[in-house]
N, C-alpha and C positions, 0 to 999 in steps of 0.2 A: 504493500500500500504506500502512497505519496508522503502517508504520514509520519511513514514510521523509516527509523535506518535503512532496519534489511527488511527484505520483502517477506511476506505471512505464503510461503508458500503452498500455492492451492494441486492434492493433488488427481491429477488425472485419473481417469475407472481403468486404464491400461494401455499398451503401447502398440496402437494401431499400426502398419505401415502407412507411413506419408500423413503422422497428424502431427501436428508443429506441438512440442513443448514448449511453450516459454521460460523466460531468466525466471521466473517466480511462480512458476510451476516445477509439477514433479510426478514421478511415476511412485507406482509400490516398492518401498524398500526395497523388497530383492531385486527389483528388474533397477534401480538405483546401483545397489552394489555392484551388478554385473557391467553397467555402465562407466562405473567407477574403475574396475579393472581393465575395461578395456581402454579410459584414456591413461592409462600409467602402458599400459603396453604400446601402447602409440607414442609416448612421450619417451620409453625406454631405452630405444635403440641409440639417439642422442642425446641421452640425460646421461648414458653413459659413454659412448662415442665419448663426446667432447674432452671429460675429464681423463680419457687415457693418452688422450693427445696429448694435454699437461701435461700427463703425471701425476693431476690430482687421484685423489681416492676416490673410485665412485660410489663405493658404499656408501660414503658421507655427501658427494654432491646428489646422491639420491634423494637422500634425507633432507639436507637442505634445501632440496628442490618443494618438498613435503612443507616445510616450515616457510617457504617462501611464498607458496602456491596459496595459504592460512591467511598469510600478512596483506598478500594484494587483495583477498577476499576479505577481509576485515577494514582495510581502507576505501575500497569501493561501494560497502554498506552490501557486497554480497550482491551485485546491480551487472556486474561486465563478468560473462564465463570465459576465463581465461587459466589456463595451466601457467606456471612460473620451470623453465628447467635449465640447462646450464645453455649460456650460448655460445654460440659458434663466433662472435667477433673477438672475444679474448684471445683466441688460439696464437694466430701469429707474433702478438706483440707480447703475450706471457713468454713463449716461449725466445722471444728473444731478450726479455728483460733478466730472464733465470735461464740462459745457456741449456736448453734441454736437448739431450739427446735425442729422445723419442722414443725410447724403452725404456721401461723401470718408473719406479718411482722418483718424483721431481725432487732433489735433494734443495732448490733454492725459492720451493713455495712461500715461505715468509716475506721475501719481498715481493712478491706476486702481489701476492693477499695484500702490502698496502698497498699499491696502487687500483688493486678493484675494489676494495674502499673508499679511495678519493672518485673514482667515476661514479661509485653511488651517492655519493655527497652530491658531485654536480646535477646528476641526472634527479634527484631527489628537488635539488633547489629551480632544477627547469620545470616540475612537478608544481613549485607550489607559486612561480611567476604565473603559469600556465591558468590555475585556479583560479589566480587573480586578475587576468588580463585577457584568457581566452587562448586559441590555438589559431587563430588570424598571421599570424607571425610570422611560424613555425612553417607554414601550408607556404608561406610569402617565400622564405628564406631556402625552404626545401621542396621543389615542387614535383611531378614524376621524372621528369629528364636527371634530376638529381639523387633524388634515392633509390632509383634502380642503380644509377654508377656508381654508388656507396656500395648495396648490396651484391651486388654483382664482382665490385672489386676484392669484396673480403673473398670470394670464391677463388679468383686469380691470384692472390696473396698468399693463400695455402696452398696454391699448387705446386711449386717446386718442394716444400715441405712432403708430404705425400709420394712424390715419384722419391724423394732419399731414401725416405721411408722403407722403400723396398728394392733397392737398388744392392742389396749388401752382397745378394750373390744370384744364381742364376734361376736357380729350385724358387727364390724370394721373389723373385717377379714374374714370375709365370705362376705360381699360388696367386700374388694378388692380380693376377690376369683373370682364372679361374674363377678368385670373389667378382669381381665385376661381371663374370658372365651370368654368374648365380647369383646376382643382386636384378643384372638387366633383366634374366628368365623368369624372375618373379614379378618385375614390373609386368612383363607383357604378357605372359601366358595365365597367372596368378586371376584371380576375382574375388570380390568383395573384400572383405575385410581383411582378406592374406594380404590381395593386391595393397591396402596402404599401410600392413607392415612391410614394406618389400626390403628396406634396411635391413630388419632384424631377422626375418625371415633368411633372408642371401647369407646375410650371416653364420646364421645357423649350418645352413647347406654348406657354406665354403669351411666351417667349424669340422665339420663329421669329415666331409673330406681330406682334409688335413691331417686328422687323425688317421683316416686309415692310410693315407701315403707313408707319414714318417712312425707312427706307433706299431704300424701292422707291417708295412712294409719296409720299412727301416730308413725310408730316405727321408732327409732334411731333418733336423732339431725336431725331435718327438716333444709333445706336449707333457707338464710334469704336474699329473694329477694328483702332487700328494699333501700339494698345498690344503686343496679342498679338503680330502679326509682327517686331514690334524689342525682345519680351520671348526670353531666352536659355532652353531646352531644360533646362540644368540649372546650378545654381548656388544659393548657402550662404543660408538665409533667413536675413530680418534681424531679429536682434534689438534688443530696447529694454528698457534698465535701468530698476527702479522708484524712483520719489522717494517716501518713507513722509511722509507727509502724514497728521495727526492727526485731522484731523473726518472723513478719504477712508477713516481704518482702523475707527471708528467709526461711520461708515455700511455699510461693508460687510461688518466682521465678521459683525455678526446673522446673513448669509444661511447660516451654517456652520447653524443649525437649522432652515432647509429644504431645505441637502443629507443631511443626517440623516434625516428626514421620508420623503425623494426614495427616498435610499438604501436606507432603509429596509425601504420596500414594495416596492420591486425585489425585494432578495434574499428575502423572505418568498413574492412572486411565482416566484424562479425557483423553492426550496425543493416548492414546489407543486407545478411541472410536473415535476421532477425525482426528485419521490418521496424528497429527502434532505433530512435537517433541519440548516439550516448555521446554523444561530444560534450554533455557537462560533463561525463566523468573522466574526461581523458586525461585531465591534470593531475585527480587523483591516482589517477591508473599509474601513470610516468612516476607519482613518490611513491606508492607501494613498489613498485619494482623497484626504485633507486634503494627503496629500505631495505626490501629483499636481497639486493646485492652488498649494502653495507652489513649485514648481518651475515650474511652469507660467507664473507670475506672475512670476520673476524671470530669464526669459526673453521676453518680452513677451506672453504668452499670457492666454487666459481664464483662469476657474475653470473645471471640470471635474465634469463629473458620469457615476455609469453611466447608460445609455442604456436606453429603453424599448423604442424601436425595435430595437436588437439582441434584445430580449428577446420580441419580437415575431416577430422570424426564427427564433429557439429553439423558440419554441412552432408554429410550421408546419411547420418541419423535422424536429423531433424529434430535434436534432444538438445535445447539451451539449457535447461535449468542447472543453475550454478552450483546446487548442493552436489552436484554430481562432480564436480572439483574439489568440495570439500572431503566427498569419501577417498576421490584418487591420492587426496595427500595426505590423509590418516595411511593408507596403503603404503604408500612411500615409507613415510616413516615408519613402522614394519619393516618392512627390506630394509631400511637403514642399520637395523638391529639386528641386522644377520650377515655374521662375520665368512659364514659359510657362503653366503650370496654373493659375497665381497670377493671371495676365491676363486669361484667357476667362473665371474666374471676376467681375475686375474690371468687365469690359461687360456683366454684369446692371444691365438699366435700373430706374431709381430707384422707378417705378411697378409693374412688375413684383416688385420684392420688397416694394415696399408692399404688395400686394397678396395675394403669399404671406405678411406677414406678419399682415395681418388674419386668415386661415385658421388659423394657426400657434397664437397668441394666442389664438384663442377658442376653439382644442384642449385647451389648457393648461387652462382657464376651467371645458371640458367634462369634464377627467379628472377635479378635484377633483369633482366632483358623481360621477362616475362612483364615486369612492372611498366614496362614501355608501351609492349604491345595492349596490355589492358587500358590502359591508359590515352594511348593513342599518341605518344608525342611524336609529335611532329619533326623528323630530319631532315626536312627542306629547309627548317630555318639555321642559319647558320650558327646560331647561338648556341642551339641544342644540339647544336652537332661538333661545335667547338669542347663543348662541357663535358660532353662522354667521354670524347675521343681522347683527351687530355688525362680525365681521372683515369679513366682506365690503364694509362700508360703508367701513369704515377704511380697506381697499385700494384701492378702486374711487376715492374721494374724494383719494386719496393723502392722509391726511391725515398731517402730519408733527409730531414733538416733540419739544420741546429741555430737557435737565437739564443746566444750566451747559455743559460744553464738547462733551457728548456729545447726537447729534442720529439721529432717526431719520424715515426716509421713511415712505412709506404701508406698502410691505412689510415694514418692519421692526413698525413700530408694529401691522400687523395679523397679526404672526406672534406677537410676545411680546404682544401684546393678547388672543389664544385662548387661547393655555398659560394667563397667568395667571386670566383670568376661566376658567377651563373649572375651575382648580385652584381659584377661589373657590366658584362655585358648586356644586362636586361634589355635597357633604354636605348641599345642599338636598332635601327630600322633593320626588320626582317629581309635577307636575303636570299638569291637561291642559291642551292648547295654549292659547297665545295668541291672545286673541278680537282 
């Protein structure tokens, strides 16, 4: 109701096909819990993806995915269904602020963690200009020619990451050859609700294969399943304190204006499907997440972002109501509490998620463009054609810049490199293309 925070949720006699749920509706519990399950398994294949890319622990960015998912639903009054889970724009620039290798656990997470601290500071305080002044600005300063080249650059940026990944020997790149066929065969052959795990799914396939090449048949690094067995059923995940480190909060701040971007075009997305116009709450939306990522961060977690793929199960389902996020991250937290979870997760071989992360990576690469074509922008004009063509370079190049103590990666430099040239060149008269 208008009156009250959260809504008095009304519920439904049961789960027709093709009858719309609303944010403040709801099915019968059990058909809710099954609901529940199934967007943590749509959230899962990238809630853990991301944090092995770190280094992070995924047990714990599970969890804190769980605590983050809580916190954006408690500041939005429980009004916008959205999943909180780790996101993919930290990847390139953690890993070059903490030197990771890209196996094993990240030995220099603490100074990670401050810097995805400070990005939730800023993105928290765009959160509460936002509430005060409106997303007029934001729409002004960022428009679609611009944050598809954002999102689309962090795709490009993790590319050469990914091909190292699997580059160590020869068994390693033909395994993650193999995950990208059994990621692509379950995009295309796959239906319904396999088809949009097709991540995890591929996964799995390229997992068992794996296994039986070097466990059975002795070639390449066998997997060492003894982690799992002398991993304990349940018990307290471990956290790690942040050391705020000044060039680590300066590198990662920037990314607070491609969760913004991210954010963004979600809620406009679900707005869509949902027939409700939430653009009051998008201010709030932007401080829950910047709190879920400062929180997150000072328990040794990722940054946090909402999730596409939840937003993807919304739109198949035709099931908004929000309580159905809140049982996904009670769930979460669960898994967070099983060390043994934590383990089967650890014995994904190094090729194997190189290999999902090639697919992953050039998803990302593929949405930003996607945001053009939905959008329609216009490449006759030369302006939008100057914007792309420039970030992308910037990105893809990583190219990096330093003004006195403050330094910026590829992503950075090609994210505030579109804002500002996009805001240069606005007022130029439209031209035809570039010969």
């Amino acid at each position: 109701m208008a009156d009250s925070y959260f809504p008095r949720w009304r519920q439904q006699p049961d789960a027709v096909e093709g009858r719309i749920v609303g944010t403040d509706e709801r099915l019968a519990w059990p058909q809710m819990f099954a609901m529940g399950i199934q967007h943590v398994v749509a959230m899962f294949g990238s809630t853990v993806l991301a944090p092995l890319l770190m280094g992070f622990d995924p047990n714990l960015c599970i969890f804190m995915s769980g605590i983050g998912t809580l916190l954006f639903f408690v500041l939005v009054g429980g009004r916008v269904p959205s999943y909180l889970g780790s996101s993919f724009a930290f990847i390139g620039l953690v890993i070059a602020v903490t030197g990771y290798g890209g196996h094993g656990p990240n030995l220099n997470i603490p100074v990670a963690l401050g810097g995805i601290i400070a990005c939730g500071v800023v993105y928290a305080v765009i959160g509460l200009i936002v509430s005060a002044v409106g997303t007029r600005w934001i729409e002004t300063l960022m428009p679609p020619v611009v944050t598809g080249a954002i999102v689309c650059v962090i795709g490009l940026n993790l590319a050469p990451i990914a091909v190292r990944g699997v580059s160590g020997s020869n068994f390693d790149s033909w395994m993650a050859l193999v995950t990208v066929l059994c990621v692509g065969a379950v995009a295309v052959f796959a239906r319904g609700m396999l088809q949009r795990l097709l991540i995890l799914v591929g996964l799995l396939m390229a997992y068992v294969m794996y296994a039986i090449v070097t466990n059975g048949l002795g070639m390449g690094k066998p997997i060492d399943f003894s982690i799992v067995a002398n991993a304990a059923w349940f018990g307290m995940p471990h956290f790690t304190a942040p050391v705020f480190n000044m060039q680590a909060m300066t590198l990662l701040a920037p990314i607070a204006v491609i969760l913004v971007a991210e954010n963004l075009g979600h809620i406009k997305a679900v707005s869509a499907m949902t027939g409700q116009n939430l653009d009051r709450y998008i201010g709030r939306a932007f401080l829950g997440d910047g709190l879920a990522t400062v929180v997150s961060g000072f328990a040794g977690g990722t940054g946090v972002t909402t999730y596409a793929e939840n937003i993807g199960v919304m739109a198949v389902t035709k099931i908004y109501s929000t309580l159905v996020f809140v049982i996904a991250a009670v769930i979460a937290l669960v898994l967070g509490f099983s060390p043994k979870f934590g383990a089967v997760i650890q014995t994904i071989p190094g090729p194997v998620l190189g290999g999902v992360s090639i697919v992953v990576f050039g998803l990302i690469a593929v949405t930003g463009a996607r945001i053009w074509v939905v959008n329609r922008v216009d490449f006759s004009d030369n302006r939008n054609l100057i914007v792309a063509a420039v970030t992308l370079v910037l990105g893809a190049g990583d190219f990096s810049l330093k003004l006195g103590g403050f330094g910026l990666g590829g992503i950075g430099t090609a994210t505030f490199g579109a804002i500002i040239l996009y805001a240069l060149l606005r007022r130029k008269p439209a031209q035809g293309p570039v010969a």
